[in-house]
N, C-alpha and C positions, 0 to 999 in steps of 0.2 A: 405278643401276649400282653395282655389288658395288666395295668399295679392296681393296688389300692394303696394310695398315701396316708401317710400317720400323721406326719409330719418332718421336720427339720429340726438337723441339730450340729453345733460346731464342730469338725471332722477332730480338731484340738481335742477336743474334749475323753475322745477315742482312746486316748492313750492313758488317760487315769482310770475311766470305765468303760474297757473293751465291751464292744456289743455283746447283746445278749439276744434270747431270741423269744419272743415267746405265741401262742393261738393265735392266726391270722383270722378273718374277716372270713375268710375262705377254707379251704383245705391247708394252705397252705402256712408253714410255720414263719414268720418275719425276719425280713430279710434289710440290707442295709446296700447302699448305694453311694460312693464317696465322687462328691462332684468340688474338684477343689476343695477349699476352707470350708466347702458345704456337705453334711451326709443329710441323705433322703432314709426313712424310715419304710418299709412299703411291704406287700406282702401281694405275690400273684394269684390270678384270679382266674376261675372258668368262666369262658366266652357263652356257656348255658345260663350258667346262674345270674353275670355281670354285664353280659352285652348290653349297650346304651337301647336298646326298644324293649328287655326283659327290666333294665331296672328301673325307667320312667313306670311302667306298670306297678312294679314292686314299693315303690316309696308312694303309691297311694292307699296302702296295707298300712295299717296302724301297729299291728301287733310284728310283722317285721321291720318296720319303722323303728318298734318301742327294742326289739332284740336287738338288733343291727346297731343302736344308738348307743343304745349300756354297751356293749362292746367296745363299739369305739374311742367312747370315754374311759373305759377301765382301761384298757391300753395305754392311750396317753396319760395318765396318769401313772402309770409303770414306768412308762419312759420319762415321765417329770420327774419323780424323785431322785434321777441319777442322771440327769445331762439339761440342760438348760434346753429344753425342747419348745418347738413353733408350734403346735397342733394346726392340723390338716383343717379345712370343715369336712362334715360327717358326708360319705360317696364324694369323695373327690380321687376321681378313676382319669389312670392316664391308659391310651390306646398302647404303650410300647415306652420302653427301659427309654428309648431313645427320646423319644417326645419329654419326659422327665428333666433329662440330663439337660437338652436345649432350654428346655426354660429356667432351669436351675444355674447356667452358664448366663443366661440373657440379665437373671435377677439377682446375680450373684454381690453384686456389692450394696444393692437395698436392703439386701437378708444379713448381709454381713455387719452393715449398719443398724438393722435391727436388734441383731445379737448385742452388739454393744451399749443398746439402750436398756435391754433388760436386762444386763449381767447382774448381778449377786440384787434380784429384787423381788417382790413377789405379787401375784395379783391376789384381793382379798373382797368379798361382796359385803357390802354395808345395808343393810332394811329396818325401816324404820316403820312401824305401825302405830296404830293409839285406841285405845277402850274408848268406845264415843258417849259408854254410859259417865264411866268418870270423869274420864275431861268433861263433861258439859255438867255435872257435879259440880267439880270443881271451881270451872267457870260462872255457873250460873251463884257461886259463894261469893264471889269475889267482883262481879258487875257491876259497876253504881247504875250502869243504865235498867239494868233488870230489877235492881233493889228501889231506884225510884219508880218505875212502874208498877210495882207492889205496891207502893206507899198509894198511890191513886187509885189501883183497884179498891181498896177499901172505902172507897165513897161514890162508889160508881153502880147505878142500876145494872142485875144479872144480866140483863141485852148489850150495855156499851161493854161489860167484863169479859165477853163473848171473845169481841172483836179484838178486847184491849190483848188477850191472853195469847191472841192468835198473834199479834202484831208482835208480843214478847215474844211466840215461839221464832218468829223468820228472825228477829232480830240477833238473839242467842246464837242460830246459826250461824248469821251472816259475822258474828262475834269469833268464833268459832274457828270459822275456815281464815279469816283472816289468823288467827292467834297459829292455827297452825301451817298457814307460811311461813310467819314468821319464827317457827322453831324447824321450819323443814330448812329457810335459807342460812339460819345459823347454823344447823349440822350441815351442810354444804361449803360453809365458809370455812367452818371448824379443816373439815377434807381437805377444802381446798389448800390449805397454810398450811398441814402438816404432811403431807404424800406428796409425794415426786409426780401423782398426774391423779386424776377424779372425774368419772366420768358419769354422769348421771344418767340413769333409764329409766324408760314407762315403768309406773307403778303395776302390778301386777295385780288381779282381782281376788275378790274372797275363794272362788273358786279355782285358782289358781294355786292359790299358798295353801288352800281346805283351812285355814284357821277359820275365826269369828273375830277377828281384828282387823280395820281397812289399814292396809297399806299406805304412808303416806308423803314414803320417802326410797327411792332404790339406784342404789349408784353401785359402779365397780374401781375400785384404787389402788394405783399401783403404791407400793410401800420399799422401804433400803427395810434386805432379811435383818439386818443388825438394827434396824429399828423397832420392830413386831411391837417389843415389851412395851414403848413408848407408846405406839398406835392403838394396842389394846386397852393401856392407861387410861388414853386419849377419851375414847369410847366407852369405857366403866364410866369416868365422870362428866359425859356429858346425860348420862345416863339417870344418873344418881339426881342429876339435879334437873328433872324432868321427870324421873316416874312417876311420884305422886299426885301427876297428872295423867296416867294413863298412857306415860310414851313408853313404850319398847323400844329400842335399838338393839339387831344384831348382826354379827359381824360372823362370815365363813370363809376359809381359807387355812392355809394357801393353794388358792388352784390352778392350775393350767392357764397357760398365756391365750386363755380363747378372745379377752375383746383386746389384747394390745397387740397381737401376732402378728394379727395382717398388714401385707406390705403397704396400704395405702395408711394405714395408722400413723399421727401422727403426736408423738410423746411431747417431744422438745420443741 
């Protein structure tokens, strides 16, 4: 009979917060599997609804894509706030209890090693945006190369003003984008020196986030829980001393070990 996997969690852990059970993916209510220092999270599945040629069809469906996902997120999430939990990724279906156990026996001391990099830590997402109207506000206040091309527009015929205004425009940008690398790789550096690990991601589009702000910084970092207050600190005053340019920074968490879980991750 077909699992659907949750995730993993330290079988130790069992003994301060006996399992709990809660709506499977399926009909069925979740269930727990102890392999060694390891328990599997999991919940059985019908062979109509889960077999592997119904669900390659199924995850080309958006709106069961979109149901099936919040699921399986709400889930681990239940199980994160009470056991140091590995989340699954979303449809990772094993054929049989037995297929499970063998690779959970095979990966047993990588996952055991993993538990120990994430004990008492948490994952937190950092996104950084900026108002392109104010920052180039701001910037075009503070240029000398923009304030000397002013000075020359004033003595220049409407045709070369043309050209001059247009060469101020690329220049500002090209001003611009450099300025904000240079505040993306300082909030990176920042990351990097105070988190136990920082992991940088593609920026996400307008239509993505649905704001009116581009994106122009997006990482995930692992943080020590008895640090948080500092980390938040962290990020209030990086903050503070950049808004009035237009920068955003924010920070969400704590979530689910979804980018540090995986056995090929490497923390340390």
């Amino acid at each position: 009979m077909s699992i659907y996997l949750y995730g993993l969690l330290p079988t130790n852990q069992l003994e301060d917060s006996p399992f709990y059970e809660v709506k499977g993916i399926d009909q069925d209510q979740t269930s727990f599997e102890i392999v060694e220092k390891v328990t599997a999270v999991f919940c059985y599945l019908r062979e109509e609804e889960f077999a592997e040629s119904v669900l390659k069809e199924k995850m080309d469906n958006p709106k069961w894509v979109h149901k099936h996902a919040v699921h399986h997120h709400e889930t681990i999430v239940t199980y994160s706030k009470n056991y140091l939990f590995l989340p699954s990724k979303f449809c990772t279906v094993y054929s049989s209890i037995e297929k499970l156990r063998e690779d959970l026996s095979k990966e047993q001391l990588n996952i055991l090693s993993l538990f120990e990099q994430l004990k008492e830590k948490e994952e937190w997402n950092v996104k950084m945006y900026y108002d392109k109207t104010k920052f180039f506000k701001v910037l075009e206040r503070h240029s000398k190369v923009i304030q000397n091309m002013r000075d020359e527009l004033k003595v220049l015929s409407p045709g070369k003003q043309f050209f001059m205004k247009k060469k101020q425009g690329q220049l500002l940008e090209n001003e611009a984008q450099s300025e904000l690398r240079l505040i993306s790789q300082s909030l990176e550096n920042t990351l990097v020196n105070s988190t136990v690990y920082n992991k940088t991601r593609v920026n996400w589009s307008r239509n993505a986030t649905g704001r009116n702000v581009d994106m122009i910084y997006n990482s995930t970092s692992l943080i020590l829980k008895d640090g948080r207050k500092k980390f938040e600190l962290l990020i209030k005053e990086f903050t503070q001393k950049y808004e009035d340019r237009g920068i955003i920074v924010e920070i969400t968490g704590p979530w689910p070990f979804y980018h540090f879980a995986s056995l090929d991750s490497k923390i340390t």
